[in-house]
MARMIBA-395759 format. One record per residue: residue in three letters; x, y, z of N, C-alpha, C in turn. Coordinates in nm, 3 decimals, always signed. Example, Ala and Ser with C-alpha at 12.3 -4.5 7.8 and 13.67 -1.06 7.14 Angstrom:
NODE   r    n_xx    n_yy    n_zz   ca_xx   ca_yy   ca_zz    c_xx    c_yy    c_zz
NODE Ala  +1.319  -0.569  +0.780  +1.230  -0.450  +0.780  +1.320  -0.330  +0.780
NODE Ser  +1.285  -0.225  +0.708  +1.367  -0.106  +0.714  +1.290  +0.003  +0.787
//
This chain:
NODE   r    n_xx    n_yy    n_zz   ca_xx   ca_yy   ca_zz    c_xx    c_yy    c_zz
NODE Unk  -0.993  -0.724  -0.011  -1.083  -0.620  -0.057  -1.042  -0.487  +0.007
NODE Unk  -1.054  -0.381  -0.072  -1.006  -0.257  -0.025  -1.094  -0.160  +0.021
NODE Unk  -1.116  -0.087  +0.153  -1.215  -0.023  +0.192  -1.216  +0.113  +0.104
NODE Unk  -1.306  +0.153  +0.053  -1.318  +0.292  +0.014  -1.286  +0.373  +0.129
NODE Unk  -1.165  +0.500  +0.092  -1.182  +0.643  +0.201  -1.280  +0.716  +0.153
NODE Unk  -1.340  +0.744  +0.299  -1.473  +0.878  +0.271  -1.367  +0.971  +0.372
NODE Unk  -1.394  +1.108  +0.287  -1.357  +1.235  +0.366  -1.458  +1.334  +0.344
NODE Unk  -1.432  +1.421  +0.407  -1.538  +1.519  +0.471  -1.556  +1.614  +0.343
NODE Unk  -1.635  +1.633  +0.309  -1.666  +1.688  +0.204  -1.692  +1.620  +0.062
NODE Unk  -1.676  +1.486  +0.103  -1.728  +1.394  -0.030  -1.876  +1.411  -0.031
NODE Unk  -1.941  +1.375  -0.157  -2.129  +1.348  -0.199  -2.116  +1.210  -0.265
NODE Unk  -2.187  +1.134  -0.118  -2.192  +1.047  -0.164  -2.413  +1.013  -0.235
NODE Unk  -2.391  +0.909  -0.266  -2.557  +0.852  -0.301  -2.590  +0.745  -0.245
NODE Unk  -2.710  +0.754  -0.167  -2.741  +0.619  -0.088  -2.895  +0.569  -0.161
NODE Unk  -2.899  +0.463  -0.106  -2.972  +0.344  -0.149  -3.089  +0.415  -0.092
NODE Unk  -3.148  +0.448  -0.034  -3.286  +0.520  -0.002  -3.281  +0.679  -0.018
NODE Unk  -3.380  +0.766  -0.071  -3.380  +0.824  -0.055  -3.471  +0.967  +0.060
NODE Unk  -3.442  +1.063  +0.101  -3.455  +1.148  +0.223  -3.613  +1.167  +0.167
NODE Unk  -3.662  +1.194  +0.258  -3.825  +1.209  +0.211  -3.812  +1.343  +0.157
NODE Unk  -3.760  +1.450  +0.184  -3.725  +1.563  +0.017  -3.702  +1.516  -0.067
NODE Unk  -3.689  +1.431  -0.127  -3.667  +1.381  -0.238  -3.541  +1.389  -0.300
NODE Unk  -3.416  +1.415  -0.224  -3.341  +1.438  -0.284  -3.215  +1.285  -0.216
NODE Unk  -3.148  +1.236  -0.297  -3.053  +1.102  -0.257  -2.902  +1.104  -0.275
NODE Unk  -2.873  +1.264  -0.245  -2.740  +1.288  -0.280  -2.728  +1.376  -0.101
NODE Unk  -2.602  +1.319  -0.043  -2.572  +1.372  +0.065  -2.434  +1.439  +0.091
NODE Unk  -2.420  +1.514  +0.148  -2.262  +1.594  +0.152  -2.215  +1.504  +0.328
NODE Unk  -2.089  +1.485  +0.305  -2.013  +1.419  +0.439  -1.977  +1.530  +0.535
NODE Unk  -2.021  +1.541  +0.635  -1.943  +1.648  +0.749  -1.850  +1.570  +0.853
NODE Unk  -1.881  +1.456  +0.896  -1.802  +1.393  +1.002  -1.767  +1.226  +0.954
NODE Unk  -1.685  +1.192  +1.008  -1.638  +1.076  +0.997  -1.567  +0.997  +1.113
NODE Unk  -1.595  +0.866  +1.120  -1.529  +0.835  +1.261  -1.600  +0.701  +1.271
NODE Unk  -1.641  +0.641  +1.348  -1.754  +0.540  +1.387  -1.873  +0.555  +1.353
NODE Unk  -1.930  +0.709  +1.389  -2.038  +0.743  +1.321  -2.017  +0.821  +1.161
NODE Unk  -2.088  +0.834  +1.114  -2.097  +0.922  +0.964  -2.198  +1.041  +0.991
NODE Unk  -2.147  +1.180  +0.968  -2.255  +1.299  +0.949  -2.242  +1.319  +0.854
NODE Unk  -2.381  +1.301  +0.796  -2.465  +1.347  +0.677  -2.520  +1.466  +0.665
NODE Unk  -2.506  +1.572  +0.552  -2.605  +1.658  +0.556  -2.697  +1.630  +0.374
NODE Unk  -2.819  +1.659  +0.400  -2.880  +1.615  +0.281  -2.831  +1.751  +0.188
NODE Unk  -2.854  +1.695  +0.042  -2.832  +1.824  -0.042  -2.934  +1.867  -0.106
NODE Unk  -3.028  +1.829  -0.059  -3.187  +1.916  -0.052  -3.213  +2.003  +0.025
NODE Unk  -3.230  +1.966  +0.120  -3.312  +2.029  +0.269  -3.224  +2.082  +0.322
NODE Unk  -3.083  +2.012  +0.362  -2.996  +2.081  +0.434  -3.006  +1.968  +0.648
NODE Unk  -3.093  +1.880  +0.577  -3.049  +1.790  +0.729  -2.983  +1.717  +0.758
NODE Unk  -2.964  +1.749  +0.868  -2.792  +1.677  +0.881  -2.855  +1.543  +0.988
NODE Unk  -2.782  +1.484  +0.937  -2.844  +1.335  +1.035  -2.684  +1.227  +1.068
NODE Unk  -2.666  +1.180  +1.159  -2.548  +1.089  +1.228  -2.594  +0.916  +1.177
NODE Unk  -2.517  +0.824  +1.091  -2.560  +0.724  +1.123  -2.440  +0.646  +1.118
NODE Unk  -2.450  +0.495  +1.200  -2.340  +0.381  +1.225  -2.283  +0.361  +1.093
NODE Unk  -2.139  +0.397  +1.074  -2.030  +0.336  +0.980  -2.066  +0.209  +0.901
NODE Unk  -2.150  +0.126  +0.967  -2.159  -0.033  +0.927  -2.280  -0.014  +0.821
NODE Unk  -2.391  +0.110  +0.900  -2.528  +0.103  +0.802  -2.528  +0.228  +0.676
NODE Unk  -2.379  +0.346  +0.709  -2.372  +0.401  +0.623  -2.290  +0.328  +0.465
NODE Unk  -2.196  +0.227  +0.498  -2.113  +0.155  +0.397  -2.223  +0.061  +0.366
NODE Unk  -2.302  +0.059  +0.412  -2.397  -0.038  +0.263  -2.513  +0.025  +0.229
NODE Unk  -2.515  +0.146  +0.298  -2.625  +0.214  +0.202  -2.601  +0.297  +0.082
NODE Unk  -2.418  +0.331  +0.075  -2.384  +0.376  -0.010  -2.394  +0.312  -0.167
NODE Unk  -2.416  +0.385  -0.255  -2.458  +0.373  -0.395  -2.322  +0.443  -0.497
NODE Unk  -2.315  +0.525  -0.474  -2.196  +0.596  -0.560  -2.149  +0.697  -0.487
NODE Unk  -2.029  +0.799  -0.497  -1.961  +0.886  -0.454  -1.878  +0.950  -0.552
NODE Unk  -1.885  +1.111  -0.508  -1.809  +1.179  -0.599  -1.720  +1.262  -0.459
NODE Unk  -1.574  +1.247  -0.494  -1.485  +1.323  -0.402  -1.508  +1.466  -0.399
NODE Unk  -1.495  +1.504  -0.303  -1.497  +1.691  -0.346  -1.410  +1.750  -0.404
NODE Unk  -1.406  +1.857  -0.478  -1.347  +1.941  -0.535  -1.212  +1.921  -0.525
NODE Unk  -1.123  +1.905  -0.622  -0.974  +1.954  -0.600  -0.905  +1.806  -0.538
NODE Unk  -0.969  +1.739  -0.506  -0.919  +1.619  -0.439  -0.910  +1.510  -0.540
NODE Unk  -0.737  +1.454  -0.528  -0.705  +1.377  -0.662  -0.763  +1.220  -0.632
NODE Unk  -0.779  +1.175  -0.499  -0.853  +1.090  -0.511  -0.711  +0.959  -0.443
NODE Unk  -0.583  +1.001  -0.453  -0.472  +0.923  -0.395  -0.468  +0.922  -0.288
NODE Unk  -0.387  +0.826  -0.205  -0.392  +0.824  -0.063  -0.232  +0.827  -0.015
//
């Protein structure tokens, strides 16, 4: 099975959504932890690699990025 790459500036969609109501998040950091910033509100929140890959729902790469590795 092949891990999805997340890079910094991907929007991804998670399985719960931010109490703004909004369930689309922009990526700032990557590493062990994941920084999130919401694309509502604008809060940025840190969570474990393990609980961000299964809360993910869908992802759109950012801009300009062909998506190859």
């Amino acid at each position: 099975m092949d891990r999805v790459k997340y890079e910094i500036g991907d929007v991804v969609r998670l399985k719960k959504a931010h109490p703004c109501g909004s369930d689309k998040w922009e990526i700032y950091r990557t590493g062990i932890d994941f920084g999130l910033k919401c694309q509502g509100c604008g809060h940025r929140v840190m969570i474990p690699r393990v609980k961000f890959e299964k809360a993910v729902r869908e992802r759109w790469p950012k801009s300009g990025s062909t998506g190859d590795a």
